[in-house]
TIVO-2410 file (N, C-alpha, C; in nm, 3 decimals):
# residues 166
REC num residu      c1      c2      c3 atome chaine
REC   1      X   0.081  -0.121   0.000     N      A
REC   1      X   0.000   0.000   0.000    CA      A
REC   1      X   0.085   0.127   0.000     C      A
REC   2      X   0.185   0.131   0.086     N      A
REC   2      X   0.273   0.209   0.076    CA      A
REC   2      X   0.316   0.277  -0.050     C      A
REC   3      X   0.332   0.190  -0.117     N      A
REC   3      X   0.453   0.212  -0.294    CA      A
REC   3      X   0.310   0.328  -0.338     C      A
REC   4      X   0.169   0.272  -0.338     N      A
REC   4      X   0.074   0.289  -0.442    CA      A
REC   4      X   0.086   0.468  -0.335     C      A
REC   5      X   0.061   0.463  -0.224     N      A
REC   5      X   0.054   0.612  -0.195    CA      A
REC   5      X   0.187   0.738  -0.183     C      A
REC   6      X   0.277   0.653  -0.190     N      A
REC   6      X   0.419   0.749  -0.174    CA      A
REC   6      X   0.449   0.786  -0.329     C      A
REC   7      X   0.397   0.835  -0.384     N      A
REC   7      X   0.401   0.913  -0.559    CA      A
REC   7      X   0.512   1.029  -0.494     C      A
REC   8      X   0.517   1.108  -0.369     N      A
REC   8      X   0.627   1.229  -0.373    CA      A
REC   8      X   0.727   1.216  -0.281     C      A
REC   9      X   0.711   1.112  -0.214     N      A
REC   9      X   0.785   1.080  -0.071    CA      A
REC   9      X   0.830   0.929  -0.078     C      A
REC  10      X   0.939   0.893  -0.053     N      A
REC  10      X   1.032   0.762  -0.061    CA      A
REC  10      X   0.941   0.672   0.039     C      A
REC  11      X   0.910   0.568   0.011     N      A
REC  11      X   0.868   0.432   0.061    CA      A
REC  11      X   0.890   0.429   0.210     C      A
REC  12      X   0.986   0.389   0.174     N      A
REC  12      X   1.081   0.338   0.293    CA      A
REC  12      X   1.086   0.485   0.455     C      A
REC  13      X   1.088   0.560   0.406     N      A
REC  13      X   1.046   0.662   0.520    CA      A
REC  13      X   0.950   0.680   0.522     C      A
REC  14      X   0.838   0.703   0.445     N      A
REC  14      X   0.663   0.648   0.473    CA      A
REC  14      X   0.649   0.557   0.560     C      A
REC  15      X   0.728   0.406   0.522     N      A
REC  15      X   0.731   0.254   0.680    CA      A
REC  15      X   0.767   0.334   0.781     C      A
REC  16      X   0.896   0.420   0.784     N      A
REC  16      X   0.956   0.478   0.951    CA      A
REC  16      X   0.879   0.522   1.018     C      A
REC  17      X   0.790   0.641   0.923     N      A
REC  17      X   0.707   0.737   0.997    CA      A
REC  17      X   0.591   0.662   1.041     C      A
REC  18      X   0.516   0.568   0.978     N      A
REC  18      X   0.383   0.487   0.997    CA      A
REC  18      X   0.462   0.418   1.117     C      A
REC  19      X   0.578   0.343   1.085     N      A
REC  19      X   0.595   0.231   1.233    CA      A
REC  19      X   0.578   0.348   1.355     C      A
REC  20      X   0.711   0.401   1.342     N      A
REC  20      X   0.717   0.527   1.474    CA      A
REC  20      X   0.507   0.586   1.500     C      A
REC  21      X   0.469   0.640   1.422     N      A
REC  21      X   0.322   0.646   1.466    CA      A
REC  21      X   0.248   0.525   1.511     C      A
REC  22      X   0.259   0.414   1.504     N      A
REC  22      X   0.225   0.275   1.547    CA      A
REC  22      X   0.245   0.273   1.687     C      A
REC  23      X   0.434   0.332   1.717     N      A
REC  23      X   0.423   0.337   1.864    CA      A
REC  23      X   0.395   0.364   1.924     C      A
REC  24      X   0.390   0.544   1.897     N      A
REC  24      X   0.316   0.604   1.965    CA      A
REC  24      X   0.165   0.558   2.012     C      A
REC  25      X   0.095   0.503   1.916     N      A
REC  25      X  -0.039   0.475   1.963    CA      A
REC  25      X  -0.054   0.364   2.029     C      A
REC  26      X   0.053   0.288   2.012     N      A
REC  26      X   0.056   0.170   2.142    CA      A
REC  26      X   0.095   0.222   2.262     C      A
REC  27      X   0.173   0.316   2.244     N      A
REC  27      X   0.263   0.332   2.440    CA      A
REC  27      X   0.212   0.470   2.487     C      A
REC  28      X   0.181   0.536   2.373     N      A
REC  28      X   0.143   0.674   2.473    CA      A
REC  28      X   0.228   0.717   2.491     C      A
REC  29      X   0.231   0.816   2.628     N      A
REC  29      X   0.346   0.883   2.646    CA      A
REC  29      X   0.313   0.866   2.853     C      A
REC  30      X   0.398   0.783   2.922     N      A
REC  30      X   0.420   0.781   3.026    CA      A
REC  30      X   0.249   0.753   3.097     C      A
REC  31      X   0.194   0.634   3.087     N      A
REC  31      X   0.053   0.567   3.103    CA      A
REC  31      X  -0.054   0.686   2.992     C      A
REC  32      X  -0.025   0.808   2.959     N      A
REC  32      X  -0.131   0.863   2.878    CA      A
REC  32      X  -0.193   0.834   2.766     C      A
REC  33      X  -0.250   0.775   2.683     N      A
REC  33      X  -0.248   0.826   2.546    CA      A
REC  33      X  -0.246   0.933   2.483     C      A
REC  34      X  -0.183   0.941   2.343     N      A
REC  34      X  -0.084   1.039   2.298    CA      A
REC  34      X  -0.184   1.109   2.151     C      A
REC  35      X  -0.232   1.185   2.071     N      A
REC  35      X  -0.260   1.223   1.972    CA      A
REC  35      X  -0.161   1.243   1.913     C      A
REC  36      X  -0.099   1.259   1.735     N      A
REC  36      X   0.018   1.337   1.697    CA      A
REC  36      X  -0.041   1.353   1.497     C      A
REC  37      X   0.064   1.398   1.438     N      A
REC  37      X   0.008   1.444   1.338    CA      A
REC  37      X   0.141   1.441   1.277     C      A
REC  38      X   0.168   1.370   1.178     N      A
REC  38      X   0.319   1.411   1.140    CA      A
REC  38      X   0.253   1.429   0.963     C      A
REC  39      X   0.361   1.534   0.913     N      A
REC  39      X   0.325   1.544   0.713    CA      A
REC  39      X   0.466   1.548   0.691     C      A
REC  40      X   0.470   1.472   0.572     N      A
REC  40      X   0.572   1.415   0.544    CA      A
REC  40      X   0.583   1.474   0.390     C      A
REC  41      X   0.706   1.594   0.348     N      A
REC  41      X   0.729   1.537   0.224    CA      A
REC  41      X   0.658   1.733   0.179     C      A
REC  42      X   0.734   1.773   0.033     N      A
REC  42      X   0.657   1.899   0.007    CA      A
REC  42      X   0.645   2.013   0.082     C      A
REC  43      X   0.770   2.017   0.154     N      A
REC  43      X   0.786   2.062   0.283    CA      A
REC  43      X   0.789   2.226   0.268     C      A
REC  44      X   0.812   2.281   0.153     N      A
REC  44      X   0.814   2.394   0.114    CA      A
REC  44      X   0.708   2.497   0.142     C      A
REC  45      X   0.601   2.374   0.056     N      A
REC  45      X   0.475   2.435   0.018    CA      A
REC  45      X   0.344   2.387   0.180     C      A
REC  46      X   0.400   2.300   0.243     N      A
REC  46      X   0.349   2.281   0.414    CA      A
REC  46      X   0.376   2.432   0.452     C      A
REC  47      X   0.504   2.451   0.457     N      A
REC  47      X   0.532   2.530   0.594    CA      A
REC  47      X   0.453   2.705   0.527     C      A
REC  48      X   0.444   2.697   0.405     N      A
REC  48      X   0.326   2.835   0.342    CA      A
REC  48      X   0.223   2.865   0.425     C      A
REC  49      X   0.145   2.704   0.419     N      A
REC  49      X   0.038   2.652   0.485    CA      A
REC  49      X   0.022   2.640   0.626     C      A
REC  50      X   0.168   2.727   0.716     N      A
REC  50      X   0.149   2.684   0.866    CA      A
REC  50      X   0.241   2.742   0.936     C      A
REC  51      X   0.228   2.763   1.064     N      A
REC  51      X   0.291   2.829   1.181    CA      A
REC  51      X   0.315   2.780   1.311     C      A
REC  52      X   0.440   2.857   1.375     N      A
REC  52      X   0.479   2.766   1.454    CA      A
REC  52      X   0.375   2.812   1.582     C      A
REC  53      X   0.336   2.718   1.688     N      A
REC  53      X   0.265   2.744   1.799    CA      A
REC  53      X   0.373   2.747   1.897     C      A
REC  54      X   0.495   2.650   1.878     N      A
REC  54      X   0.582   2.688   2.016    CA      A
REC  54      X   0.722   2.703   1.915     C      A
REC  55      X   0.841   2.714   2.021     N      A
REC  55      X   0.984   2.773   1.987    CA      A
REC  55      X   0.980   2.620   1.904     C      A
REC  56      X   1.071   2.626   1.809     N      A
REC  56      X   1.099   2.495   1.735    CA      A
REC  56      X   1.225   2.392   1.796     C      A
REC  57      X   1.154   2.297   1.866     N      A
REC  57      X   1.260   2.204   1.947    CA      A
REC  57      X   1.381   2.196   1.868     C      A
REC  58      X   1.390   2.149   1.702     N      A
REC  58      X   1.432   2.136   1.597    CA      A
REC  58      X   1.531   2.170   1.575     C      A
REC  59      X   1.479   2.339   1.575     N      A
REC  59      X   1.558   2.450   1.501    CA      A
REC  59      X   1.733   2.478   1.560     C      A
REC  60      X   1.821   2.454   1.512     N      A
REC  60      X   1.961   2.510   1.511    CA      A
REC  60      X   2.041   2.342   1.508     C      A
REC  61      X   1.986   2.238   1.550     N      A
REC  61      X   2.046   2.119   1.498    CA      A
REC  61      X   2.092   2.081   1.367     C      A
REC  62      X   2.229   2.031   1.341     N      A
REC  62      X   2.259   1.974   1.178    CA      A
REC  62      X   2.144   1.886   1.156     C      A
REC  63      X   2.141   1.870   1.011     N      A
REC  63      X   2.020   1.777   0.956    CA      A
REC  63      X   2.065   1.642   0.946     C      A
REC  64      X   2.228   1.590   0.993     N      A
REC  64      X   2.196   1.482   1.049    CA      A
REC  64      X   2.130   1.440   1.187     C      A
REC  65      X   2.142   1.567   1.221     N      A
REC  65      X   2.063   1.510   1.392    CA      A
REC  65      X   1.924   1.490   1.377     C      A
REC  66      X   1.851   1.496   1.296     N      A
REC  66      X   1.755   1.526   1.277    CA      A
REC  66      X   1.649   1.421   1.232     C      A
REC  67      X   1.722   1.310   1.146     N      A
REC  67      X   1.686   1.208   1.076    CA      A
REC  67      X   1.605   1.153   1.183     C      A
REC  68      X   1.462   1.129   1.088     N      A
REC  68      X   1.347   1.042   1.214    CA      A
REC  68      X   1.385   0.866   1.209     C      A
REC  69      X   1.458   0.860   1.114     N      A
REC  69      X   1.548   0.731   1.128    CA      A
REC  69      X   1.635   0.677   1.291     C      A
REC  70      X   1.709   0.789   1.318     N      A
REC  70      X   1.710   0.776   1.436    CA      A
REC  70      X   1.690   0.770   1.555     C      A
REC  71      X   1.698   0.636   1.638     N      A
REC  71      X   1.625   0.600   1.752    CA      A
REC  71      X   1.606   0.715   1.854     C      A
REC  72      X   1.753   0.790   1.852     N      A
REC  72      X   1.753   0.915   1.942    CA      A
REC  72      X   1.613   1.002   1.921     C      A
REC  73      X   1.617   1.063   1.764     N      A
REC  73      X   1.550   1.146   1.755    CA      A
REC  73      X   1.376   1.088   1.765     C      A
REC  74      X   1.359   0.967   1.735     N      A
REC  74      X   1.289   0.863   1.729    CA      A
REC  74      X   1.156   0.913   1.865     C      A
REC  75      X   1.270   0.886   1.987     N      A
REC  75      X   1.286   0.918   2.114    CA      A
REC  75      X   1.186   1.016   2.164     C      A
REC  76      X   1.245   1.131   2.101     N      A
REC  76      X   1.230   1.273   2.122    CA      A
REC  76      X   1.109   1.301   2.045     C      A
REC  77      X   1.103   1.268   1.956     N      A
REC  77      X   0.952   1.269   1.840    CA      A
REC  77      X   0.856   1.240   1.991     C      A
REC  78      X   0.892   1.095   2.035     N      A
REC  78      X   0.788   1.042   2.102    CA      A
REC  78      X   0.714   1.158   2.220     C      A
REC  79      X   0.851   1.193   2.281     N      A
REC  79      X   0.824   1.307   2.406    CA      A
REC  79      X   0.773   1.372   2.350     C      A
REC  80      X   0.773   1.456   2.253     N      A
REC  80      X   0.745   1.587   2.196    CA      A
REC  80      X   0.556   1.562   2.159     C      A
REC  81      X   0.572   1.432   2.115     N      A
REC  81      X   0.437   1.405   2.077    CA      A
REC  81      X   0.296   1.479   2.123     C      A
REC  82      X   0.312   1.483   2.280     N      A
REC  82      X   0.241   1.509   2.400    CA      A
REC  82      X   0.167   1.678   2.367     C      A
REC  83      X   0.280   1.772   2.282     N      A
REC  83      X   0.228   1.886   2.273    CA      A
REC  83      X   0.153   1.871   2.130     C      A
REC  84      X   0.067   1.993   2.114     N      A
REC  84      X  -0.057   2.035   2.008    CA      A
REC  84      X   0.062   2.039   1.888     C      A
REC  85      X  -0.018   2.050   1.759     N      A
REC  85      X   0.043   2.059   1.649    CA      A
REC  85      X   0.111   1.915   1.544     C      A
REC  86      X   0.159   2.009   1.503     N      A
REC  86      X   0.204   1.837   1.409    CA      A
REC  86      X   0.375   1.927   1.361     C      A
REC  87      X   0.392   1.765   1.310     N      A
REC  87      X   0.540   1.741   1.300    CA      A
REC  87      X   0.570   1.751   1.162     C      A
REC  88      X   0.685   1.833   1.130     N      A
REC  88      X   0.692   1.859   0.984    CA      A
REC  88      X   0.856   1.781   0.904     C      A
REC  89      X   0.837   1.653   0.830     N      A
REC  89      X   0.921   1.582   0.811    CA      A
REC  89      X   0.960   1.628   0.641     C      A
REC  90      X   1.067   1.683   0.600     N      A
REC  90      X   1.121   1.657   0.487    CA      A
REC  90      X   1.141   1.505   0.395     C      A
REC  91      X   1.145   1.504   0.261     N      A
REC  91      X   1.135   1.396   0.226    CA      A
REC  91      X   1.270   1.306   0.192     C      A
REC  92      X   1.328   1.371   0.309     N      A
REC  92      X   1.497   1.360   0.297    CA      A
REC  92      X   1.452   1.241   0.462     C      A
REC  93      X   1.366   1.297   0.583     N      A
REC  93      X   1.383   1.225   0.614    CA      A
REC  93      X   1.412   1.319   0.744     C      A
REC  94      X   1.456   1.444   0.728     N      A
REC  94      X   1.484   1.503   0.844    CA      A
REC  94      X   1.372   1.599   0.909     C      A
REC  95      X   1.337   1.585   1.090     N      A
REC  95      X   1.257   1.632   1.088    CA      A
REC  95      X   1.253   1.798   1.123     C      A
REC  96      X   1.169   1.862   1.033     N      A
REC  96      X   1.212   2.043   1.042    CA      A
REC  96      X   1.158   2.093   1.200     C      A
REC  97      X   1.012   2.055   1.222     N      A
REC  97      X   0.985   2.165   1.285    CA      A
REC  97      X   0.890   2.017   1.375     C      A
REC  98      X   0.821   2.089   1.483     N      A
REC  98      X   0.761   1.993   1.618    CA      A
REC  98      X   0.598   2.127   1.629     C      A
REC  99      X   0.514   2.107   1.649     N      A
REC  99      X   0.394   2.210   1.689    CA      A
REC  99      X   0.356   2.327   1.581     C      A
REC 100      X   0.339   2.270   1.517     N      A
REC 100      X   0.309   2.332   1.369    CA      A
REC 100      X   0.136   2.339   1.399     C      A
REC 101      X   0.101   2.490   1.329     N      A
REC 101      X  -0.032   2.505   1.310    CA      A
REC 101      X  -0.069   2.533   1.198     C      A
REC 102      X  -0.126   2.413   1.139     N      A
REC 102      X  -0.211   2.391   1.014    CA      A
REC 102      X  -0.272   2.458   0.946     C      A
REC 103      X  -0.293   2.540   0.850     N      A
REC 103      X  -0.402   2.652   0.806    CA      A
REC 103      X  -0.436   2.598   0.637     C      A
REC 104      X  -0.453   2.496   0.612     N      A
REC 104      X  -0.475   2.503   0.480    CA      A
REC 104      X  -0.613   2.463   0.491     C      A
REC 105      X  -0.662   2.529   0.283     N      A
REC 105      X  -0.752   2.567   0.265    CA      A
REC 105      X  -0.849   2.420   0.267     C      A
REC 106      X  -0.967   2.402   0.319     N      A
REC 106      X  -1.046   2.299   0.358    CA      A
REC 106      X  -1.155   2.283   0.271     C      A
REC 107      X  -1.192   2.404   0.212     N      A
REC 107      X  -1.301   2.392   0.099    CA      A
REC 107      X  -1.376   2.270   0.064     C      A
REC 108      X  -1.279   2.172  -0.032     N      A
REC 108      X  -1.282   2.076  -0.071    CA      A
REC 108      X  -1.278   1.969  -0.008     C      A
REC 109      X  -1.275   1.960   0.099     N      A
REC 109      X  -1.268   1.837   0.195    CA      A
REC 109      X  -1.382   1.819   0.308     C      A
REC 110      X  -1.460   1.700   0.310     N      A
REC 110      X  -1.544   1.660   0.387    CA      A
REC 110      X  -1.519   1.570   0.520     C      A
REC 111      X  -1.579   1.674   0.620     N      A
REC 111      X  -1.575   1.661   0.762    CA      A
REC 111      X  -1.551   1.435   0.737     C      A
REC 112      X  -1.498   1.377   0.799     N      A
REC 112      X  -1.508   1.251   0.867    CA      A
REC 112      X  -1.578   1.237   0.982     C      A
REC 113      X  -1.716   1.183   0.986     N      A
REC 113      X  -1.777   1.177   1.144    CA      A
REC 113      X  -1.697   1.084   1.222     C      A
REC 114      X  -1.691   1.173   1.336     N      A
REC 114      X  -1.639   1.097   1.465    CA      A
REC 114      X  -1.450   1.155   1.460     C      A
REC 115      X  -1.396   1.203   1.349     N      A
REC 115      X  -1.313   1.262   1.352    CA      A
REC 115      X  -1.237   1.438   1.377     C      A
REC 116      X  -1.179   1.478   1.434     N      A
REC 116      X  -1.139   1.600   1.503    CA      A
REC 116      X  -1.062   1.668   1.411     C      A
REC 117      X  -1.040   1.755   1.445     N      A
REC 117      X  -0.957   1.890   1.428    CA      A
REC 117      X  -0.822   1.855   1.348     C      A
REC 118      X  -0.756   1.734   1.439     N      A
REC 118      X  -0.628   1.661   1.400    CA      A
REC 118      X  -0.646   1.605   1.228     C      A
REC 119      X  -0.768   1.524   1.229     N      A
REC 119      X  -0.788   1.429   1.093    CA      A
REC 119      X  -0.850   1.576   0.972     C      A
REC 120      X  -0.905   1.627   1.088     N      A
REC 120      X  -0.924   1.761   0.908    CA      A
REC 120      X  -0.813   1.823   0.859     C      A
REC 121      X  -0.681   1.857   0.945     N      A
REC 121      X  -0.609   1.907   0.911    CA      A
REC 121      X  -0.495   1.833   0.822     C      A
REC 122      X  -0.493   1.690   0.862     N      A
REC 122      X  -0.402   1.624   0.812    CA      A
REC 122      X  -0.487   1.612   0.662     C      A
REC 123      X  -0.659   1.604   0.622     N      A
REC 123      X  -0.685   1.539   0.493    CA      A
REC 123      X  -0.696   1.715   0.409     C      A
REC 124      X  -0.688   1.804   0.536     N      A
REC 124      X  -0.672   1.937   0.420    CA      A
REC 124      X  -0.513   1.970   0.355     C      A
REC 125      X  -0.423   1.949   0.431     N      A
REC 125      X  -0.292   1.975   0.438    CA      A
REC 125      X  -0.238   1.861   0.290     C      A
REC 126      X  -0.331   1.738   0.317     N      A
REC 126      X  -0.265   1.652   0.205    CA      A
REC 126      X  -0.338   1.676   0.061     C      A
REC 127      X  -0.462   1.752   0.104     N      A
REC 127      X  -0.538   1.781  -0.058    CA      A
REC 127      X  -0.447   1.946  -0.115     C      A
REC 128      X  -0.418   1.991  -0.043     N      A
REC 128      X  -0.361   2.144  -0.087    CA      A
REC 128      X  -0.168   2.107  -0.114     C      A
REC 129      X  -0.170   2.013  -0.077     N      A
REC 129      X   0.034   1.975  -0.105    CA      A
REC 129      X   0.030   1.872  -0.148     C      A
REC 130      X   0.132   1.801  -0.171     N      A
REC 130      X   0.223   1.687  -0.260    CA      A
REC 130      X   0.228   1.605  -0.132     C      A
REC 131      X   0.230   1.655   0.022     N      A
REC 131      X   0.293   1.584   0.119    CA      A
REC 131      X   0.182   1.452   0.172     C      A
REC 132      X   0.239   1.368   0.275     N      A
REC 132      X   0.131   1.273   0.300    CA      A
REC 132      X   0.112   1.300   0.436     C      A
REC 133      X   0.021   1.265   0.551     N      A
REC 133      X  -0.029   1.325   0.634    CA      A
REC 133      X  -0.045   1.211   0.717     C      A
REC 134      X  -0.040   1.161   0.811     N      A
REC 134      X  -0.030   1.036   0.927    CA      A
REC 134      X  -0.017   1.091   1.061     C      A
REC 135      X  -0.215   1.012   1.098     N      A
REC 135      X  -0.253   1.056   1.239    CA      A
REC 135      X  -0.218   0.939   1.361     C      A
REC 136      X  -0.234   1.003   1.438     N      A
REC 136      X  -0.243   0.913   1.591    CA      A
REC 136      X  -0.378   0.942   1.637     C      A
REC 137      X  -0.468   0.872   1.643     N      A
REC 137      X  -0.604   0.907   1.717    CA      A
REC 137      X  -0.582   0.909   1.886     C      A
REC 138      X  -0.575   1.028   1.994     N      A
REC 138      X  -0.524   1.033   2.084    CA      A
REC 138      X  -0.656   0.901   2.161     C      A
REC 139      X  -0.746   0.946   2.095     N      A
REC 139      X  -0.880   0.860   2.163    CA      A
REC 139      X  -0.917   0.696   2.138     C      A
REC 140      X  -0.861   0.664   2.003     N      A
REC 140      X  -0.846   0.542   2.012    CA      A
REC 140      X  -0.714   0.511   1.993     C      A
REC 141      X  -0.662   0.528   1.923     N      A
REC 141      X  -0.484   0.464   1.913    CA      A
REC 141      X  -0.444   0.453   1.791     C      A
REC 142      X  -0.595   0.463   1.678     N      A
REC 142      X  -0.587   0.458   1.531    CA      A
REC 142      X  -0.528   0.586   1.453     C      A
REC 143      X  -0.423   0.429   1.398     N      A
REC 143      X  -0.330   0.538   1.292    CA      A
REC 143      X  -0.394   0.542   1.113     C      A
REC 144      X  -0.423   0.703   1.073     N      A
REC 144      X  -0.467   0.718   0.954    CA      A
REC 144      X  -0.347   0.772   0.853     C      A
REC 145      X  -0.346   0.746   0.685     N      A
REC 145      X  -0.265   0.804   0.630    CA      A
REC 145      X  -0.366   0.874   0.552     C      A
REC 146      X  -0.331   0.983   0.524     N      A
REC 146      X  -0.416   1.051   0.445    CA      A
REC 146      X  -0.309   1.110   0.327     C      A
REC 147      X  -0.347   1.098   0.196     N      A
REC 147      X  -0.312   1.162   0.041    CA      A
REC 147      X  -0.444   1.209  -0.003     C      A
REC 148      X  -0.385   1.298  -0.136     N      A
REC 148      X  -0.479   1.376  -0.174    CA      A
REC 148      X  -0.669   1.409  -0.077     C      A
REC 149      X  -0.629   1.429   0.034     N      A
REC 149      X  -0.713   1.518   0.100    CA      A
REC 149      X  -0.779   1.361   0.160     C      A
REC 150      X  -0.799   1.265   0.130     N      A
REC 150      X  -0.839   1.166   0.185    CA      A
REC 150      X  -0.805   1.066   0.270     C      A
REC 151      X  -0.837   0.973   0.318     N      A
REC 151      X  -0.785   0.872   0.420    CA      A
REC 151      X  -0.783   0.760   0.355     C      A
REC 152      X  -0.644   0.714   0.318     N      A
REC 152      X  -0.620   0.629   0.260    CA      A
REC 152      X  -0.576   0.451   0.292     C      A
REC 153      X  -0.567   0.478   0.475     N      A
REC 153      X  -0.492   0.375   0.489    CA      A
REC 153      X  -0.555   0.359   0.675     C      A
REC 154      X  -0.560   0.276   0.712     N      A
REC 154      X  -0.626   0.255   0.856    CA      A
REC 154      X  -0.551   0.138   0.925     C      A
REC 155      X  -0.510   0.239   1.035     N      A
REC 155      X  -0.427   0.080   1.108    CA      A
REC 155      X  -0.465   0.143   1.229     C      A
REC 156      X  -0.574  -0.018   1.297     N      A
REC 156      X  -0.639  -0.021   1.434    CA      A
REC 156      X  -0.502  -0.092   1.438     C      A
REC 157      X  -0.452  -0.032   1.598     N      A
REC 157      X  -0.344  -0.066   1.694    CA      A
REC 157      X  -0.397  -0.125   1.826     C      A
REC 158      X  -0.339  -0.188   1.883     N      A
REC 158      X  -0.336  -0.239   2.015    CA      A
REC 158      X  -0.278  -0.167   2.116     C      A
REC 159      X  -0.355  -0.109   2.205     N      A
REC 159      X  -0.329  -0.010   2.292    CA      A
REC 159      X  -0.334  -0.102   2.469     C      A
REC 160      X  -0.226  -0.103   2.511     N      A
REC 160      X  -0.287  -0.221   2.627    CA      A
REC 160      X  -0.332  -0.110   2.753     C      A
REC 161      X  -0.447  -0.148   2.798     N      A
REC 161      X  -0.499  -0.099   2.892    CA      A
REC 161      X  -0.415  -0.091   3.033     C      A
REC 162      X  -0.407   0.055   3.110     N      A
REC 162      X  -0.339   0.115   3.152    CA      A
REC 162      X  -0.416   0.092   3.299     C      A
REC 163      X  -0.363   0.032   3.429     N      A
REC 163      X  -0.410   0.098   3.539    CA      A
REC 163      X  -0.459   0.177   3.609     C      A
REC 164      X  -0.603   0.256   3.630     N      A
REC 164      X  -0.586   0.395   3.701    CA      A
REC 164      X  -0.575   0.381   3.856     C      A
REC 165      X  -0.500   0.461   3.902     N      A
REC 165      X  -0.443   0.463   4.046    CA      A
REC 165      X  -0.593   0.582   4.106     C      A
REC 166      X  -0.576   0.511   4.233     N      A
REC 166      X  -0.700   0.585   4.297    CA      A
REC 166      X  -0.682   0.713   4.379     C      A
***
């Protein structure tokens, strides 16, 4: 499924970013569950489309540090997860920016019932760019890929149920 939706973005970092979002929706972040939003790819014409909400964790690191390939940064994706916004990945692979606010044009794109703020932005962001768009549902654990403005790809995850302390 991958090959048929990565037309602007390499395969093989499409798997990184989908596995790494897999985790997240299995582990959460420290017993929580986690929401996240990463766009991948067209990175030019994203960041037109968007603004930063906090200082950019990112910003002043070489772009080898950066690679979501790495477990380190891998890591840090995960922590970072926890705040609003989405994650802005080049199709090189390196990630630019952490809390990005979304503004593209929605016109053309129809609400998903039962889906939020997170899934409109990722299927507007992917109908207005080249880039591909992959959610974390903070509420169930389900990871979506969205191209050309739609949801293309659905992976229910296994989220193991968490203790609540009294």
């Amino acid at each position: 499924d991958l090959k048929r939706i990565g037309r602007h973005v390499p395969v093989d970092l499409l798997l990184h970013v989908a596995n790494l979002a897999i985790e997240i929706a299995q582990e959460g972040r420290e017993g929580s569950p986690v929401g996240t939003l990463f766009v991948v790819g067209d990175t030019e014409k994203v960041l037109e489309l968007s603004k930063p909400m906090i200082f950019n964790p990112f910003r002043g690191y070489p772009e080898d540090e950066r690679k979501i390939t790495d477990p380190k940064v891998q890591e840090s994706v995960k922590e970072l997860s926890r705040i609003d916004g989405a994650f802005i990945v080049k199709d090189t692979g390196v990630v630019h920016a952490a809390g990005m606010y979304l503004f593209p044009d929605g016109v053309n794109i129809t609400p998903i019932k039962g889906l939020g703020a997170r899934h409109a932005a990722a299927s507007a962001i992917s109908e207005n760019t080249n880039a591909i768009a992959i959610t974390v549902s903070e509420s169930t654990g389900t990871v979506r890929i969205f191209s050309c403005g739609k949801p293309i790809k659905t992976i229910r995850t296994y989220r193991p149920r968490t203790k609540k302390s009294a």
